[in-house]
N, C-alpha and C positions, 0 to 999 in steps of 0.2 A: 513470597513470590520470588521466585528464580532468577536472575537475570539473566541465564544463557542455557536455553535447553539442546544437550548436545546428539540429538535426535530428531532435533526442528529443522528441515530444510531450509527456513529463513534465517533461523543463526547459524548456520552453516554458510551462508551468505553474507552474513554484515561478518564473518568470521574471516571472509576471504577462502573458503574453501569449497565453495560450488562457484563458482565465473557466472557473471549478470552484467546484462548491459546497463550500467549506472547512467540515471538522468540529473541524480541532485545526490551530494551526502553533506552533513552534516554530525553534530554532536549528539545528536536523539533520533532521527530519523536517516533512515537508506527509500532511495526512489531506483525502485529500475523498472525499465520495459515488462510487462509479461511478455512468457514465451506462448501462451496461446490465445494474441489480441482478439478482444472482440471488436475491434476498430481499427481505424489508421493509426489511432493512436491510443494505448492502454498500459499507463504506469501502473504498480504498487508501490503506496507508502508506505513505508511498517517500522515500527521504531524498534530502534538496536537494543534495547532491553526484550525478554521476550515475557512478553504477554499472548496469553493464549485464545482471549477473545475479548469481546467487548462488554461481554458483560464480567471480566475479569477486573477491569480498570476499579481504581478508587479511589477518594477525592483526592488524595494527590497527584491525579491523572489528568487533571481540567488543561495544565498549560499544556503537557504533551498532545494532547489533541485537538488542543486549537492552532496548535502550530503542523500538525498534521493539514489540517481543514484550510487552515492559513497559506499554505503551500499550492494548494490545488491552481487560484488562479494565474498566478506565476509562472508554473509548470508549462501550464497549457499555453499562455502567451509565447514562452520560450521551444516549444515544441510545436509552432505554429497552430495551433485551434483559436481560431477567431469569431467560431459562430457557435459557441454554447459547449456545453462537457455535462458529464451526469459522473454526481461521486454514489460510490457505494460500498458498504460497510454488511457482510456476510457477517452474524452472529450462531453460532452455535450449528448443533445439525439440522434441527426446522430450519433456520437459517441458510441452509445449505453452503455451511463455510468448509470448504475442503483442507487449510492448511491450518492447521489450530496456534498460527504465531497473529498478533492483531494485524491485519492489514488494508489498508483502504485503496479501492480502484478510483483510477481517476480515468475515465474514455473522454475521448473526444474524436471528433472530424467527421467527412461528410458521412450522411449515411446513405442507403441503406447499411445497419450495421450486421454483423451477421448473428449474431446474441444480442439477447437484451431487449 
């Protein structure tokens, strides 16, 4: 498995060479805003190795996504959402995942939302 596919719009991101508005980084993971929220408030996690989906992961992926998953409520208390969030993890193309690096939504805030 790859560590940096230099065709991926999200490593092109934890690369520093496409601009995001960074919520959280760290040594395994980048958080930034989507650019087309489906809420008040809609991060991606996606960790700086690149993985291309989630059915990519393997057993030495368990801490990476629990520290992914681990992150969520954090995020959302620090980005003001105090009444609930929905995470979501697009897998493959049934799945309807559109960027093939792994990434988890985290929404939050009031709704009606306009997706979802």
């Amino acid at each position: 498995m790859s560590t940096h596919d230099p065709n991926c719009i999200f490593c092109k991101i934890v690369a520093g060479q496409i601009p995001a508005k960074k919520a959280h980084e760290d040594e395994q993971v980048l958080v930034f805003h989507d650019i087309n929220p489906w809420a008040p408030v809609h991060v991606l996690v996606i960790p700086k190795r690149h993985i291309a989906t989630l059915a990519d992961v393997g057993p030495g992926d368990e801490g990476l996504l629990g520290h992914m998953l681990g992150l969520a409520p954090r995020l959302m208390r620090d980005l003001g959402v105090t009444n609930g969030f929905r995470t979501l993890i697009n897998t493959g193309k049934d799945g309807l995942q559109e960027v093939y690096h792994l990434h988890m939504h985290v929404i939050g805030g009031p709704r009606p939302w306009t997706k979802g």
